[in-house]
C-alpha positions as a Markdown table, in Angstrom:
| # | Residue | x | y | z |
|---|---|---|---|---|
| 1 | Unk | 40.3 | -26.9 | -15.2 |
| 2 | Unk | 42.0 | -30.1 | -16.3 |
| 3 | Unk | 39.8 | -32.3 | -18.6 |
| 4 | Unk | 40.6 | -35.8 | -19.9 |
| 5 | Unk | 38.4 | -37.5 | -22.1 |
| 6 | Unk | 38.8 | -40.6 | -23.8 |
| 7 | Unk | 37.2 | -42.4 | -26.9 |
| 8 | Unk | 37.8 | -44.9 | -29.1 |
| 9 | Unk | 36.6 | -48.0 | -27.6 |
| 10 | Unk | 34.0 | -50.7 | -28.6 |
| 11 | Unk | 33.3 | -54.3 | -29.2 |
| 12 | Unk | 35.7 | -56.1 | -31.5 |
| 13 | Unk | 36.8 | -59.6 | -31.9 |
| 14 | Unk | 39.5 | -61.3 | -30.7 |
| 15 | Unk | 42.5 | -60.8 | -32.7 |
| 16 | Unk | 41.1 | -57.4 | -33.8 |
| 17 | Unk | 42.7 | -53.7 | -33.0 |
| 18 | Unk | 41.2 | -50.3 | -31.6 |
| 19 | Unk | 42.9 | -47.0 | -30.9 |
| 20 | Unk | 42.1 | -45.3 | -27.9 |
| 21 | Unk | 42.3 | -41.3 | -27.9 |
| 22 | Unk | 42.7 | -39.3 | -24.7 |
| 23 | Unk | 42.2 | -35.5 | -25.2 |
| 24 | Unk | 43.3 | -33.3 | -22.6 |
| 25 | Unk | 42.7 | -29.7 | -22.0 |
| 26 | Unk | 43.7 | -27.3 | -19.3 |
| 27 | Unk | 47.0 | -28.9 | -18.9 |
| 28 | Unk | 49.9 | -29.3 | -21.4 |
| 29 | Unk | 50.9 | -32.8 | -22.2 |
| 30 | Unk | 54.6 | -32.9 | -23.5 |
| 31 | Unk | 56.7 | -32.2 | -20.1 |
| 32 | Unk | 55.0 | -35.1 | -18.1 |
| 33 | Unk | 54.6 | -38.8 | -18.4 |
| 34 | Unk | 51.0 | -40.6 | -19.3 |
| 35 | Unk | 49.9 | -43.9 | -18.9 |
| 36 | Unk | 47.2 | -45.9 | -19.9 |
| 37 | Unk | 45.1 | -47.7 | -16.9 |
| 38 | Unk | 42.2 | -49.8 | -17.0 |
| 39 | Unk | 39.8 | -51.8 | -14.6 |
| 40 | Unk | 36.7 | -54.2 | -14.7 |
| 41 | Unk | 34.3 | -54.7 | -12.6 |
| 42 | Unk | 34.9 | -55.7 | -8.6 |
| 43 | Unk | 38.7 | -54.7 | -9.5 |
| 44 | Unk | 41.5 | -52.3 | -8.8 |
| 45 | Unk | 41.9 | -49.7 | -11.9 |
| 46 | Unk | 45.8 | -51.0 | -12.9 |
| 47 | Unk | 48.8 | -49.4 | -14.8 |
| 48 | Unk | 48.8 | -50.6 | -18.5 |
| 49 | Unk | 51.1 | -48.7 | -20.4 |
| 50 | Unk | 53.2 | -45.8 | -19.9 |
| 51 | Unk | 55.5 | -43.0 | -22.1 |
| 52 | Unk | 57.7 | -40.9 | -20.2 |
| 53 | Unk | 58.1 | -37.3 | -21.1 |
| 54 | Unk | 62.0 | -37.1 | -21.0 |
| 55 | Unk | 62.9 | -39.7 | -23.8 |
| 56 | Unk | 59.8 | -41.0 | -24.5 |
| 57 | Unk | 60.5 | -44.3 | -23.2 |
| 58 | Unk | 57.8 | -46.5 | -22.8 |
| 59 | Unk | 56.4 | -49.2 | -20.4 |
| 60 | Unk | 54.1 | -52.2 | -21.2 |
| 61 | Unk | 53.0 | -54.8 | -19.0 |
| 62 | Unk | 53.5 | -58.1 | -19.8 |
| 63 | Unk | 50.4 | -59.1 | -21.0 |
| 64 | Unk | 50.2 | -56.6 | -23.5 |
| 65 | Unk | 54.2 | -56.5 | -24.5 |
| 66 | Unk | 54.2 | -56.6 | -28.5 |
| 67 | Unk | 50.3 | -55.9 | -29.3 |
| 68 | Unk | 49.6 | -52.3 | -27.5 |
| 69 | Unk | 51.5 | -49.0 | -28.2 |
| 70 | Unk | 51.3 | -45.9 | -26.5 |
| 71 | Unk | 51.9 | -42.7 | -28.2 |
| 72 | Unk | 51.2 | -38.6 | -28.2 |
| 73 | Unk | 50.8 | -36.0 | -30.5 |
| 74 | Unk | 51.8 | -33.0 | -28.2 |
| 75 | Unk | 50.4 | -30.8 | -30.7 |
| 76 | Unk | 47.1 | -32.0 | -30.9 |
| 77 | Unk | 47.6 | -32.7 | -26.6 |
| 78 | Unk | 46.5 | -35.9 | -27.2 |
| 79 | Unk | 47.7 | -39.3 | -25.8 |
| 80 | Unk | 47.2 | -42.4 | -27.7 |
| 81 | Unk | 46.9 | -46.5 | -26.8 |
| 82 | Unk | 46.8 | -48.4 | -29.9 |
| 83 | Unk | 45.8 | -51.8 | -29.1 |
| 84 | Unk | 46.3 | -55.3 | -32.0 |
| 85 | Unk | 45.8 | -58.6 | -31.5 |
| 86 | Unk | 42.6 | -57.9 | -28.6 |
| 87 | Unk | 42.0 | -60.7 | -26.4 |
| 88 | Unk | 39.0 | -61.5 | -24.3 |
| 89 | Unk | 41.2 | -60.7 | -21.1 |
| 90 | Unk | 41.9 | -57.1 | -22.2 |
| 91 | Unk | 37.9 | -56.5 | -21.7 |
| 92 | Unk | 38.1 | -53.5 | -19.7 |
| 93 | Unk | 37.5 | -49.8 | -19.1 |
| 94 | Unk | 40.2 | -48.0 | -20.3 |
| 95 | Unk | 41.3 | -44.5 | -18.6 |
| 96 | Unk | 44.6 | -42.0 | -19.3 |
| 97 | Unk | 46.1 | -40.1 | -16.3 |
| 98 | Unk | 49.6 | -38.9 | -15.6 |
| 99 | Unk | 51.9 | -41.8 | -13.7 |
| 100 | Unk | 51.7 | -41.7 | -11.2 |
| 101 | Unk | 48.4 | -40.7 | -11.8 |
| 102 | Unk | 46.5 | -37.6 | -10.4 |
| 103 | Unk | 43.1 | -38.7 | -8.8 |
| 104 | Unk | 41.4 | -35.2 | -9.7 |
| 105 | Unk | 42.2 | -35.9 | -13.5 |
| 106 | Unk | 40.5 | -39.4 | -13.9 |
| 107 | Unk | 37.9 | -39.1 | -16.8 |
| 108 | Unk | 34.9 | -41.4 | -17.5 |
| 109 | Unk | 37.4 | -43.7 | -19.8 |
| 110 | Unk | 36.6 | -45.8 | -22.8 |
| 111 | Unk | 35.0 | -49.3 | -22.3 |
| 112 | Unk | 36.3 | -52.2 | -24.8 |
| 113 | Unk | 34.7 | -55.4 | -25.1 |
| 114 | Unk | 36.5 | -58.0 | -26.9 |
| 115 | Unk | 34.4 | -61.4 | -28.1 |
| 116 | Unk | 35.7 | -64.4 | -28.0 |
């Protein structure tokens, strides 16, 4: 059975940093591409970030270009969304899932809360 649960969120101040952690089980990371997603309330859950297995290549949107990175460890079967320079607008529940993502695998994510 395929688990995903992620951790690391919280309430920080703008201009602060968190990591996000997303430990997987049942299912081996390295041969498939991850992503990052999140959603607020009322709203569609949306892509954030991605790394593709191949090359490791990674997406960003454009609103988080130069503050988030996404990584994995594929030893530890972990992906990772380190996150600087937070802004009010990345409030959110954050969630990891393959891209595209598999909607048997979504966890019960990681809120973050960013003050103003």
């Amino acid at each position: 059975q395929v688990q995903l649960v992620e951790s690391g969120g919280g309430l920080v101040q703008a201009g602060g940093s968190l990591r996000l952690s997303c430990a997987v089980s049942g299912l081996t990371i390295w041969y498939l591409t991850w992503a990052w997603y999140r959603q607020t309330p009322g709203k569609e859950r949306t892509l954030v970030a991605r790394l593709r297995w191949m090359d490791n290549d990674a997406f960003y949107i454009d609103s988080v270009k130069g503050r988030f990175t996404i990584t994995k460890d594929n030893a530890k079967n972990t992906i990772y969304l380190q996150m600087n320079s937070l802004k009010p607008e990345d409030t959110a529940t954050y969630f990891c899932n393959e891209d595209p993502p598999d909607d048997e695998y979504w966890g019960q994510g990681t809120q973050v809360t960013v003050s103003s």
